[in-house]
C-alpha positions as CSV (number, residue, x, y, z in Angstrom):
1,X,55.9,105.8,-46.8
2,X,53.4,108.1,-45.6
3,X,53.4,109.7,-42.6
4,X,49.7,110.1,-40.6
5,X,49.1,113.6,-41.9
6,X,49.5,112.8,-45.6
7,X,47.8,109.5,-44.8
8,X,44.5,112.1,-43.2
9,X,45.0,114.8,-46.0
10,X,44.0,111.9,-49.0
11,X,41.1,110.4,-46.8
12,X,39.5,114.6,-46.8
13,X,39.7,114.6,-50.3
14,X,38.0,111.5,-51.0
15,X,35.8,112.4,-48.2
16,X,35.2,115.3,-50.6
17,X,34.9,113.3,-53.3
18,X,32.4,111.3,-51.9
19,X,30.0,114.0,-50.2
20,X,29.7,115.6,-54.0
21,X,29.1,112.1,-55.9
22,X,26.3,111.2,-53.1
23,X,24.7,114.9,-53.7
24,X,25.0,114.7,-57.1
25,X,21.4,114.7,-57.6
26,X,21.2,118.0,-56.4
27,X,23.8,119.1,-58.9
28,X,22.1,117.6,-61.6
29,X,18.3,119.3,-61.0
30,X,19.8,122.3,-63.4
31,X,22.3,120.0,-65.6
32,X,20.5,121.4,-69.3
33,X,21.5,124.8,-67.9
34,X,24.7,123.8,-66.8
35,X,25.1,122.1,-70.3
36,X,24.2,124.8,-72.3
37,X,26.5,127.1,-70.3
38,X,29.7,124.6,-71.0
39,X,28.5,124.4,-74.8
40,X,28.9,128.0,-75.1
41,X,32.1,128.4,-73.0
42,X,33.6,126.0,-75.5
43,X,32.7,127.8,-77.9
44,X,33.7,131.5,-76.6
45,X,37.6,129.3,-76.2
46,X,37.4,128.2,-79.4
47,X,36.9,132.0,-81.0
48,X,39.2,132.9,-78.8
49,X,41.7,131.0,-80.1
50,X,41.0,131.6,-83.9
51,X,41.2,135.5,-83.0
52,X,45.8,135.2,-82.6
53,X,45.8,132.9,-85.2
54,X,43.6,135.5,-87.4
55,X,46.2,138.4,-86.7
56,X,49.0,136.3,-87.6
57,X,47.6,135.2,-91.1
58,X,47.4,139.4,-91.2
59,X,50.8,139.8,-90.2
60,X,52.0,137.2,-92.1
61,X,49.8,138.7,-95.4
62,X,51.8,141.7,-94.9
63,X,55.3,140.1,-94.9
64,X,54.2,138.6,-98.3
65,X,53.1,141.9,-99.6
66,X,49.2,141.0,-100.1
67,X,47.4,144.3,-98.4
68,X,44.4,143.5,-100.0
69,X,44.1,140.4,-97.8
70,X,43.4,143.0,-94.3
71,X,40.0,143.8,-94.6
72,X,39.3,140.4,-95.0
73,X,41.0,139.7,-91.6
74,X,39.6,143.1,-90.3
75,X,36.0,142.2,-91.0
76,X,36.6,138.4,-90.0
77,X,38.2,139.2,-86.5
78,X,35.1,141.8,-85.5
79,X,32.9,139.1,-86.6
80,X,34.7,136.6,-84.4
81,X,34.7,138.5,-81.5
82,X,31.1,139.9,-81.9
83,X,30.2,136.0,-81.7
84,X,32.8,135.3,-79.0
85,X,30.8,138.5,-77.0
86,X,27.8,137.0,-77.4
87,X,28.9,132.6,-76.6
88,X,30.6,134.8,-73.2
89,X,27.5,136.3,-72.2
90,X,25.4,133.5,-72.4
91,X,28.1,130.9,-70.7
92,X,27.8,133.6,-67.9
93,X,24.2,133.7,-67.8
94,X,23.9,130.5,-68.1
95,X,26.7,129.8,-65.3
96,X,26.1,132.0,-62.7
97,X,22.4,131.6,-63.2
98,X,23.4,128.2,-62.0
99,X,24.7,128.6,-59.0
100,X,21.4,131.1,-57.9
101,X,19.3,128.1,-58.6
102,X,21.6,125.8,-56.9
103,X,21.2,128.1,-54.0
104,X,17.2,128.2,-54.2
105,X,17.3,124.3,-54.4
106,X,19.5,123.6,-51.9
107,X,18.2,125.5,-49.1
108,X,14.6,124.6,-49.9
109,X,16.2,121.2,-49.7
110,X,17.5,121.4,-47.0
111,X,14.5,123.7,-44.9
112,X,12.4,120.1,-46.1
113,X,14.8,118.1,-44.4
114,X,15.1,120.4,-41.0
115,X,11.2,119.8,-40.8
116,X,11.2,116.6,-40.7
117,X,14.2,116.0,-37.6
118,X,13.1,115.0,-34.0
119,X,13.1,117.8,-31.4
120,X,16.1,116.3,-29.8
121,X,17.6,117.6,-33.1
122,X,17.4,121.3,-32.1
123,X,18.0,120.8,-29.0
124,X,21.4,120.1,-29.1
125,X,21.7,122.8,-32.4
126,X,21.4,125.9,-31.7
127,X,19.5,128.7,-34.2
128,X,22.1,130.5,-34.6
129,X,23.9,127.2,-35.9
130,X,21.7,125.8,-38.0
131,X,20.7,129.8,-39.5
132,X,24.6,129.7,-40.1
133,X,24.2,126.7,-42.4
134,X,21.3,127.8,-44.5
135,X,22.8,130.4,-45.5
136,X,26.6,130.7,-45.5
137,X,26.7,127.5,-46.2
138,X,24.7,127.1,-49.1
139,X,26.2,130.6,-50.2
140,X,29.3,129.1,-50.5
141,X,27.8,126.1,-52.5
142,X,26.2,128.8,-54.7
143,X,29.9,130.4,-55.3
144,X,31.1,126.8,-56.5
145,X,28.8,126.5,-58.3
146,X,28.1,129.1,-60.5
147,X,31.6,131.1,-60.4
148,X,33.6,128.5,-59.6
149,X,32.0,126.4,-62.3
150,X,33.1,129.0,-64.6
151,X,36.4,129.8,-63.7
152,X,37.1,126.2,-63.2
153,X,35.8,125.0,-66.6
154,X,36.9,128.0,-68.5
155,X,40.6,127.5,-67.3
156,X,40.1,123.8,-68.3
157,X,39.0,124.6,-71.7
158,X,41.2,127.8,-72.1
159,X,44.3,125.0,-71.8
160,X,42.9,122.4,-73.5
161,X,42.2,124.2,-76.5
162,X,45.0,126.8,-76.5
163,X,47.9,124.3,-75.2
164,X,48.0,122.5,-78.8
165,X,47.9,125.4,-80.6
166,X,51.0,126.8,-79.1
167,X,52.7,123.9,-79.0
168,X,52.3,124.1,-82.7
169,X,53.9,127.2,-83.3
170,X,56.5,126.6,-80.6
171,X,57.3,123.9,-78.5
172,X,60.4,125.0,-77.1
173,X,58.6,129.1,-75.9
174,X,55.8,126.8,-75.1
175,X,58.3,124.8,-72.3
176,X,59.6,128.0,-71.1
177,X,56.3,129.7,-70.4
178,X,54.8,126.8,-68.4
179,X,58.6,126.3,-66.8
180,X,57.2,127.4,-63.4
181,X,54.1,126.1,-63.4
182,X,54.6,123.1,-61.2
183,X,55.6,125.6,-58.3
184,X,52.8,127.2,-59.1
185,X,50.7,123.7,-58.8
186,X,52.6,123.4,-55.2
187,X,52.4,126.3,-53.9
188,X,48.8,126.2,-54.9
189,X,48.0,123.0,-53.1
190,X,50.4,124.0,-49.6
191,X,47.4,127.2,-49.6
192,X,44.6,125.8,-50.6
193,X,44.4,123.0,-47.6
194,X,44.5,126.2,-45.3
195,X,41.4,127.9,-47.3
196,X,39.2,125.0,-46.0
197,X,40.7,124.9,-42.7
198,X,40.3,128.7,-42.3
199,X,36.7,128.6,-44.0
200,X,35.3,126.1,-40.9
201,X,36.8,128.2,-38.6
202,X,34.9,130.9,-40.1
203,X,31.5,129.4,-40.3
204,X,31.7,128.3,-36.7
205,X,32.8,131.9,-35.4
206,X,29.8,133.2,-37.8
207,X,27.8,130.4,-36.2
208,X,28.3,132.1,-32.2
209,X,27.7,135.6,-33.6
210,X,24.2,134.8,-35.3
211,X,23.7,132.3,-31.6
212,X,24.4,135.4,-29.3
213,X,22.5,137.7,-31.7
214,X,19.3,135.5,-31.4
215,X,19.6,135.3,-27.9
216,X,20.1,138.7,-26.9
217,X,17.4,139.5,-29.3
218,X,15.1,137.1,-27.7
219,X,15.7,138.0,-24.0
220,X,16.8,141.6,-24.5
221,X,13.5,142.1,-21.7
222,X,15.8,140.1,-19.4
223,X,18.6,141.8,-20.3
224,X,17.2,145.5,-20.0
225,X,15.9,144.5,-16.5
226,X,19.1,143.6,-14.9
227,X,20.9,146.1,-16.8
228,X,23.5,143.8,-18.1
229,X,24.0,146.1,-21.6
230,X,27.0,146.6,-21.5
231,X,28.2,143.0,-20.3
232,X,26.7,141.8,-23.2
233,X,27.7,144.3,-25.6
234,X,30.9,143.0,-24.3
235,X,30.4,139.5,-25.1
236,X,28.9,140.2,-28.9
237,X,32.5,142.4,-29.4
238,X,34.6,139.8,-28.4
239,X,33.1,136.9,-30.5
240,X,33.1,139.9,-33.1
241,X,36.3,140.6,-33.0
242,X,37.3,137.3,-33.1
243,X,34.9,136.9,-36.5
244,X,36.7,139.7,-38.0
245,X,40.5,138.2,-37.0
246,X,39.6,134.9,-38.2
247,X,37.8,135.9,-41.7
248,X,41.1,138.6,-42.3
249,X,43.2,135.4,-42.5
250,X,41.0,133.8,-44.9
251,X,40.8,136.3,-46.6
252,X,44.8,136.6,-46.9
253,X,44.9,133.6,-47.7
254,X,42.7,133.9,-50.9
255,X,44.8,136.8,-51.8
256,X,48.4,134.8,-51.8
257,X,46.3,132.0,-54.3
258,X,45.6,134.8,-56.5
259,X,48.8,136.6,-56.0
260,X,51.1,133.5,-56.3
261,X,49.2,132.4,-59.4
262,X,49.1,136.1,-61.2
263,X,53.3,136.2,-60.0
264,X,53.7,133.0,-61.9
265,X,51.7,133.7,-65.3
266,X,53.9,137.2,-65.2
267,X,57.3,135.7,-64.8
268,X,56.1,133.0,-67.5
269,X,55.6,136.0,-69.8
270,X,58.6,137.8,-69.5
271,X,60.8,134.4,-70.0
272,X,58.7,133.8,-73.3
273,X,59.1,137.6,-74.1
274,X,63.1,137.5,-73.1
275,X,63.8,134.1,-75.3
276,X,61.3,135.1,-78.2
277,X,62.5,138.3,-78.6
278,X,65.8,136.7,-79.0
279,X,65.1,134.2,-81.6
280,X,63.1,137.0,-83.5
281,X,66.1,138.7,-83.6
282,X,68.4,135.3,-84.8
283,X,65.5,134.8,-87.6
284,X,64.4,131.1,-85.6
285,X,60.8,132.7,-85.5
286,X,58.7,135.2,-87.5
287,X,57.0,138.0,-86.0
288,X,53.4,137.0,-86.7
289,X,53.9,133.9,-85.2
290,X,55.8,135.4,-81.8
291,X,52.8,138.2,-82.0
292,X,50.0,135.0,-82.3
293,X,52.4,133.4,-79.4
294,X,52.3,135.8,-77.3
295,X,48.6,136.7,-77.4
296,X,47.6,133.0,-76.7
297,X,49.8,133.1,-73.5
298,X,48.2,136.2,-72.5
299,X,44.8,134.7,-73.0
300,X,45.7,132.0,-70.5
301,X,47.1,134.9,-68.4
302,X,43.7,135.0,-66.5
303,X,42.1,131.7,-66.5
304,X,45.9,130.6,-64.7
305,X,45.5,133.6,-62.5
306,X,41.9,132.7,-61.7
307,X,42.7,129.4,-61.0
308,X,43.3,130.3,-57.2
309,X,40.0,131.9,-57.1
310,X,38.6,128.6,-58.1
311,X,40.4,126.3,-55.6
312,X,39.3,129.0,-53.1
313,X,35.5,128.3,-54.2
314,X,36.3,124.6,-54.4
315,X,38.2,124.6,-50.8
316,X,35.3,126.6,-49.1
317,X,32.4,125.0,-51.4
318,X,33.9,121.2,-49.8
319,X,33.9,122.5,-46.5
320,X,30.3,124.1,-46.6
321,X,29.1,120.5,-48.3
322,X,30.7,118.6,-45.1
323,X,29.3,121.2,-42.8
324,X,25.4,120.6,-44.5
325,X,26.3,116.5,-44.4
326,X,26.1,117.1,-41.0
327,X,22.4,117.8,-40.9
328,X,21.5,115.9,-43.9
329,X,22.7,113.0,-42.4
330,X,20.7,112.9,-39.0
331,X,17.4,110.5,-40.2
332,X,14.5,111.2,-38.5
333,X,13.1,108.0,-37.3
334,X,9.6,109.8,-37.1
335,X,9.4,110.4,-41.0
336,X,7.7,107.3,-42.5
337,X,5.6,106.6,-45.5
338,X,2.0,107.2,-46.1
339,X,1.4,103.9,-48.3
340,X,3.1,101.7,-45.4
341,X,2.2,98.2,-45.0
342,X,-0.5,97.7,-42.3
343,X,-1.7,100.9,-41.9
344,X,-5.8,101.4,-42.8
345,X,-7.3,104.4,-41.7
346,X,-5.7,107.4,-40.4
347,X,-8.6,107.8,-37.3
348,X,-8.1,104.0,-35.8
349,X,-10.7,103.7,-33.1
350,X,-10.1,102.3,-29.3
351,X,-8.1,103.6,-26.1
352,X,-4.3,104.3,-25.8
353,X,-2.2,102.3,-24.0
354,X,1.6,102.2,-23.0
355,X,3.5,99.2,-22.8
356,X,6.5,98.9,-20.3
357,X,8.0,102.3,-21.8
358,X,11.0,103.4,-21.3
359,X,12.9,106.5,-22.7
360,X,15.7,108.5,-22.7
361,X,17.1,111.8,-24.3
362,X,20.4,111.5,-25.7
363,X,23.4,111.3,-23.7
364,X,21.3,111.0,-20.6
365,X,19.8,108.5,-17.9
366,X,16.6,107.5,-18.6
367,X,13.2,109.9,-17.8
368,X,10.7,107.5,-18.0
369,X,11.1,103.8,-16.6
370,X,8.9,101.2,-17.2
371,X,5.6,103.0,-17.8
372,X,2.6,101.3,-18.2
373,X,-0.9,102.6,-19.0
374,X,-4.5,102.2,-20.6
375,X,-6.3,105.4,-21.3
376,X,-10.1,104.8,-22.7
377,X,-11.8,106.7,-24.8
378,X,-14.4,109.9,-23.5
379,X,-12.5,110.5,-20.0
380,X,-10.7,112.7,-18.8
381,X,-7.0,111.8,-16.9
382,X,-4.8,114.4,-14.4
383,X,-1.3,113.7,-14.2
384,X,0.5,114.9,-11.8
385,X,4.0,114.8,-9.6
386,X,6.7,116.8,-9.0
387,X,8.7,119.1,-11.7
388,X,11.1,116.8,-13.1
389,X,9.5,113.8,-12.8
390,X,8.8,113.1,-16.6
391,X,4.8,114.6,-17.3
392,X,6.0,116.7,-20.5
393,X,8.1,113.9,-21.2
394,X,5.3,111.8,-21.7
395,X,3.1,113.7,-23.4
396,X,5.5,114.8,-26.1
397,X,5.8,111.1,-26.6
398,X,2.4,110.5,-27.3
399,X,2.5,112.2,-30.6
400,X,5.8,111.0,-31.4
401,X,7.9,114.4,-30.8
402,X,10.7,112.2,-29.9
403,X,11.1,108.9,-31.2
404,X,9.3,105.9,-29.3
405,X,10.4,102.5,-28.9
406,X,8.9,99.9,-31.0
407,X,6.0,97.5,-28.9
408,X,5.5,100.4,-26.7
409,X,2.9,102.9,-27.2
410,X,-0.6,101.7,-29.2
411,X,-3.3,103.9,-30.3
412,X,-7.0,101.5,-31.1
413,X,-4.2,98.3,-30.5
414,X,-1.5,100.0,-33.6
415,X,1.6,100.1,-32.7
416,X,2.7,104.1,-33.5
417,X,5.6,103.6,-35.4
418,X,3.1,102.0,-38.0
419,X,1.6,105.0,-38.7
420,X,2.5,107.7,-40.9
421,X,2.9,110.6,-38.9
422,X,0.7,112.9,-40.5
423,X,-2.3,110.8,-39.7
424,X,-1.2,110.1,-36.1
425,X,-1.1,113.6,-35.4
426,X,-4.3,114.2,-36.9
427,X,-5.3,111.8,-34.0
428,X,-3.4,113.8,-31.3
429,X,-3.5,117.3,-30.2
430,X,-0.6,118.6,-27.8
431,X,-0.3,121.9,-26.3
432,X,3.2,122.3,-25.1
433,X,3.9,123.7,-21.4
434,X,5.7,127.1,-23.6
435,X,3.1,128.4,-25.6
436,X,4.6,129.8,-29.2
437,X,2.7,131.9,-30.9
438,X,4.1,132.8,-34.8
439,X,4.7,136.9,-35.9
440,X,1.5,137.0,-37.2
441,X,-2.3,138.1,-36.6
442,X,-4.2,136.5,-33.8
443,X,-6.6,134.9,-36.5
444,X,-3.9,133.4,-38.2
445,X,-2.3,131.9,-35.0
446,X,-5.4,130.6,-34.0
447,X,-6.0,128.9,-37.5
448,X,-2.8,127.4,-37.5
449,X,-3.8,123.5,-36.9
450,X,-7.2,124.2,-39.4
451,X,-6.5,126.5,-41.9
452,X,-10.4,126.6,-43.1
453,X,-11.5,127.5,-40.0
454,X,-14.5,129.9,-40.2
455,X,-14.7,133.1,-37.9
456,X,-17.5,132.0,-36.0
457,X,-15.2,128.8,-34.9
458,X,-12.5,131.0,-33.8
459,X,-14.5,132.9,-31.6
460,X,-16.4,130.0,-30.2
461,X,-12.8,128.7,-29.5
462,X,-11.4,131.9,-27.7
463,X,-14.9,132.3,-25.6
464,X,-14.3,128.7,-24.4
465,X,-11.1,129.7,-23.5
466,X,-12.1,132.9,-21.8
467,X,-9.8,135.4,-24.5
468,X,-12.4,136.7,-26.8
469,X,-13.4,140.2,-24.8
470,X,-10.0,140.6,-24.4
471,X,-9.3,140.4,-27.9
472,X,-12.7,142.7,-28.9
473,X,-10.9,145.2,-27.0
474,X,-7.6,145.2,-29.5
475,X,-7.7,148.1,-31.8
476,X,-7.5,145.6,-34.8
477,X,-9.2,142.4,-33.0
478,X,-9.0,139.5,-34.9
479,X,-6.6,141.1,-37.2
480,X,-4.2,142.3,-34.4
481,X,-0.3,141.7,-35.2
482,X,0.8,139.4,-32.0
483,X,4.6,140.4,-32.6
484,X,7.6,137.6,-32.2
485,X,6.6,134.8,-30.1
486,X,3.2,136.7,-29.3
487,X,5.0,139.6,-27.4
488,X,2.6,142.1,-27.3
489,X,0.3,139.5,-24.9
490,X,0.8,138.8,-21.6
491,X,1.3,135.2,-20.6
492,X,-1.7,134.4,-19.5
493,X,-3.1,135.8,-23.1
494,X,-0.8,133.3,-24.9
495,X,-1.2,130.5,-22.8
496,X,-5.1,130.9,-23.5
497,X,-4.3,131.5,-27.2
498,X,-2.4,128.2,-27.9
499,X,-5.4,126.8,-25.7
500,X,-8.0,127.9,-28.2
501,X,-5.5,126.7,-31.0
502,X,-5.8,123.3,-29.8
503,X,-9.3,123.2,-28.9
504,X,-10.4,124.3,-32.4
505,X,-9.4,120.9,-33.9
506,X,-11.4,118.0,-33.6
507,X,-8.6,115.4,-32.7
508,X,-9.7,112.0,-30.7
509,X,-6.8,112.3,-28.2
510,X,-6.1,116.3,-26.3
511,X,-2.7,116.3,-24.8
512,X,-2.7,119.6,-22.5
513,X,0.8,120.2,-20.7
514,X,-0.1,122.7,-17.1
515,X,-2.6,124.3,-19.8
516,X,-3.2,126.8,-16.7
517,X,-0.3,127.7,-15.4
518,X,-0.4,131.5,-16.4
519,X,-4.2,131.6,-15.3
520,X,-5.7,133.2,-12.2
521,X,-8.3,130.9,-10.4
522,X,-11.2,132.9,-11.8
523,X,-10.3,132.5,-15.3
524,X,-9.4,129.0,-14.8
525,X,-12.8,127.8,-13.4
526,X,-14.6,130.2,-16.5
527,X,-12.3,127.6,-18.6
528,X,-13.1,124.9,-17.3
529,X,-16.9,125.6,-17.2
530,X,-16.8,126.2,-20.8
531,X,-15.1,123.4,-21.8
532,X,-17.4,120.8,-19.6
533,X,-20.6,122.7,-21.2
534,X,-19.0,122.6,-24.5
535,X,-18.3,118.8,-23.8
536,X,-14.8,119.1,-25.2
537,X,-14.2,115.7,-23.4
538,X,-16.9,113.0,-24.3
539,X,-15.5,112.2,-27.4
540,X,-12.2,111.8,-26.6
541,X,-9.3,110.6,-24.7
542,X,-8.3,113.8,-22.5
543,X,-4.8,113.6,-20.8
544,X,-3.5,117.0,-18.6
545,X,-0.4,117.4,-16.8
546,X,-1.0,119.6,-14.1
547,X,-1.3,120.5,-10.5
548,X,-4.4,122.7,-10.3
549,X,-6.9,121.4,-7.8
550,X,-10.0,122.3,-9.9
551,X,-9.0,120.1,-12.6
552,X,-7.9,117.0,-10.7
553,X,-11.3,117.0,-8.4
554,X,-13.0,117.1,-11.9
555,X,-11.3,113.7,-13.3
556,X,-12.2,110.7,-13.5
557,X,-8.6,109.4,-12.8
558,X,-5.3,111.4,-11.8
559,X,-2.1,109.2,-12.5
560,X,0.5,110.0,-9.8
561,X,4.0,109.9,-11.6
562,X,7.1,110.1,-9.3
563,X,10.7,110.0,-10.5
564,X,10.2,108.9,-14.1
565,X,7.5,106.3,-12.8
566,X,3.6,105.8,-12.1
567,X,3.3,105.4,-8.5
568,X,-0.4,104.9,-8.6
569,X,-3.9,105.7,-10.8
570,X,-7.2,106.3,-8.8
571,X,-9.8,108.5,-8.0
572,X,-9.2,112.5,-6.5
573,X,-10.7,110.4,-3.2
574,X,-9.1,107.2,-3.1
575,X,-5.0,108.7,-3.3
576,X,-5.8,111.0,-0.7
577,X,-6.9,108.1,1.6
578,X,-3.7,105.9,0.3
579,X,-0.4,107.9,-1.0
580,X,1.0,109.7,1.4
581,X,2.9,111.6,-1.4
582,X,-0.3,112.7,-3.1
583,X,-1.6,113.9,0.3
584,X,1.3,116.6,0.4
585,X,1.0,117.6,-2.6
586,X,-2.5,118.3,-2.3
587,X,-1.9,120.0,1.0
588,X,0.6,122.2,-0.3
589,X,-1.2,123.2,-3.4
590,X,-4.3,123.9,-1.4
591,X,-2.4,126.5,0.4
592,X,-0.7,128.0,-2.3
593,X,-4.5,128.6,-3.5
594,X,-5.1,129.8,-0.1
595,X,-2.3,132.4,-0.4
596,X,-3.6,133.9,-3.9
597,X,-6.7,133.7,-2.9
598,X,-6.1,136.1,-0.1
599,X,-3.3,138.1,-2.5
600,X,-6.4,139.1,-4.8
601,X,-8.6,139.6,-2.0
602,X,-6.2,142.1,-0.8
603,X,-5.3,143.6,-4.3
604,X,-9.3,144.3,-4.9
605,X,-9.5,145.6,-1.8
């Protein structure tokens, strides 16, 4: 009867079993390669084989007195192993050429499928995670399957083909030199469950080390200031350290495979040596024949030696294929296709409108609560409340960032989750709150959304957004490297940047998330004169989360959200004559502008 452990051991393997036969598409891209590559390992075993049995007809032409016969078998067996050369370096080539390819497909596999998760994806992964996957990961898959296709398959082929053979000239030396081998087999499996085990421990060590990396990298400005070096120096050592402990074991590990398997073929050879010696001597076997004998064990000297190598690969190749199921496995709701049912044109006309919306992130209460909302098209709408109170939320809905219930947010009276997303966010525009700008020039970061854009549209973008003196003024302008995540800009550059990103498409619905907030008043009002004269906003349905007074006075209707709800929708006027809550946040923003006002007044003065 088995116990629980035994019981959890089988369901792994076939969980194994399982993960390769569903990805076996992916192992089958390259399958002429990898066929070609097995023809000629065959083949390479089969010479090799023929090579003993060669020397022994010399021997054996010797006993009979027949010299002439040796060139013949001189000439024959460097022929033989010229070919075998040649059937070994292409197997290799052919093999281990594999498992590069494997690796290229795979992680351009699996970079396809990362673009297409929800951002509630990444945030609960890490970068330092999901870098861990795409590459150690797959670099173990690459191992498998390139060496450990070869070791594995040339160890299957090296028995199957030599095992007859000896058995032919000796069954009884045959049983003593594979006597052991079923300790061997044990001792073999006891290991190799650890190898896996070890290997995810590795991988998720690795996985902290490449997390604190990117993070100290990212904030070493933060760091620097408060002077916490050394406390982070700290921190990287120990989860260091604690790579280095855990990856010595694995390591050890590999080594007592290899070493228990060499220990085993060695013993096998001495018994075979100590009992063939001794029926040499009684006359029960010839010497060509204990020569030819002995030369096919030692040729599966290696391949048995190598096979704990291979259940290494296999071990650490199973656990890297769980550890990518992981992400494979999360489907993006937001991914849907182009030719779907229902779906006409990728620019539907009409307003947008919310219907009794409610979301949630993951593991949490819900943001939003029962929104409900018409937006028409050519105004412009201010939302505004409190930080917390679900603006970004709702406007990384909008374009489907996150997915949406079904039967709760229309664009022109089309349900979003009809639409392919592609075309709906040709439709929408959003500028996050966090402006990210790519290591790259400005031109190129500007370009992003329209590739084609001309030069005369990128500068008519950055003068609407008040940034193109201030890049003139770059040694390089246009052509100026930006740095990772745009830091050589300040953050009133990037925020304007990202701005004139968005602006430069021609989308019917602008989502701008406290587009401003990095802005001084003086800039902010050169914005917002451009934009109104470049009547950004006629044409399309304009929605701003914000609490800048200049913008809110300027729309034509300012939805009050409070506490994951819409408390109200009216005119600049009419809230400040009937929400109470409205009228203190206005007050207090009006004095915070009161106080910079008289902070730059001072500064200039």
């Amino acid at each position: 009867m088995y116990d629980n452990a035994v019981l959890l051991k089988h369901r792994k393997r076939l969980l194994t079993i399982q993960l390769f036969w569903y990805y076996r598409h992916l192992f089958l891209v390259h399958r002429w390669r990898f066929l070609t590559g097995i023809l000629f390992l065959v083949a390479c075993n089969l010479l090799g084989v023929s090579v003993p049995i060669l020397i022994q007809q010399a021997i054996q032409s010797i006993e009979t007195h027949q010299p002439q016969e040796l060139p013949r078998y001189f000439w024959l067996l460097a022929l033989t192993a010229t070919i075998m050369l040649g059937c070994r370096i292409v197997s290799r080539q052919q093999l281990i050429g594999l498992g590069r390819l494997m690796e290229y497909t795979l992680r351009d596999r699996l970079y396809q499928h990362l673009l297409t998760l929800p951002q509630s994806f990444y945030t609960a992964h890490p970068t330092g995670a999901l870098m861990s996957r795409m590459i150690n990961d797959v670099q173990a898959l690459r191992y498998l399957c390139g060496g450990g296709s070869l070791l594995g398959f040339n160890t299957l082929f090296a028995y199957l083909i030599t095992l007859p053979v000896m058995i032919h000239y000796s069954p009884r030396l045959t049983f003593y030199a594979f006597l052991l081998l079923p300790l061997a087999v044990f001792l073999m499996s006891m290991i190799s469950g650890r190898v896996k085990t070890q290997y995810l421990r590795v991988q998720g060590v690795l996985a902290d080390v490449s997390a604190i990396a990117q993070e100290n990298f990212s904030g070493m400005s933060v760091i620097q200031s408060y002077v916490k070096e050394s406390d982070e120096s700290q921190r990287f050592k120990g989860v260091s350290r604690q790579y280095f402990q855990e990856f010595s074991t694995l390591v050890r590990q590999r080594v007592w495979l290899f070493l228990v398997m060499a220990l085993i073929t060695s013993l096998g050879i001495l018994v075979v040596l100590a009992e063939g010696g001794r029926e040499f001597i009684v006359g029960e076997i010839n010497i060509g024949v204990f020569v030819a004998f002995i030369l096919l064990l030692e040729r599966l000297s290696w391949p048995t030696a190598a096979m704990g190598w291979t259940v290494t690969m296999i071990q650490q190749g199973s656990a890297a294929m769980e550890r990518l199921h992981q992400v494979f496995s999360v489907r993006s709701d937001l991914v849907l296709d182009r030719s779907k049912k229902g779906y006409k044109s990728p620019f539907p006309q009409g307003g947008l409108e919310l219907r009794n919306l409610t979301f949630a992130y993951p593991d949490e209460l819900p943001v939003l609560k029962n929104i409900d909302l018409t937006l028409s098209p050519g105004k412009t709408y201010v939302l505004v409340g409190e930080v917390g109170c679900g603006k970004s939320t709702l406007l990384s809905l909008i374009p489907r960032l996150y997915p949406v219930p079904e039967g709760t947010l229309f664009i022109g009276r089309r349900d979003v989750n009809t639409m392919p997303l592609s075309a709906l966010r040709q439709i929408v525009t959003y500028m996050p709150q966090h402006s990210f700008l790519f290591s790259s020039t400005i031109e190129k970061n500007l370009a992003y959304g329209r590739p084609d854009s001309l030069y005369p549209d990128l500068v008519k973008a950055t003068q609407t957004a008040s940034l193109h003196e201030e890049i003139q003024a770059f040694p390089e302008q246009y052509s100026t490297i930006v740095g990772e995540r745009g830091v050589t800009l300040s953050g009133g550059q990037r925020q304007r940047m990202a701005l004139a990103r968005a602006i430069l498409l021609t989308s019917r619905i602008l989502l701008l998330d406290d587009p401003f907030s990095n802005v001084d008043a003086e800039t902010e009002e050169k914005i917002i004169n451009a934009l109104t004269k470049r009547r950004m906003f006629d044409d399309k349905i304009t929605l701003i989360a914000t609490h800048r007074l200049s913008i809110i006075q300027n729309a034509d209707a300012i939805i009050l959200m409070d506490k994951g709800r819409i408390v109200a929708m009216d005119t600049h006027e009419r809230l400040l004559e009937s929400q109470s809550f409205y009228q203190k946040m206005h007050r207090v923003q009006t004095l915070q502008n009161q106080l910079e006002t008289l902070w730059d007044e001072g500064a200039m003065s």
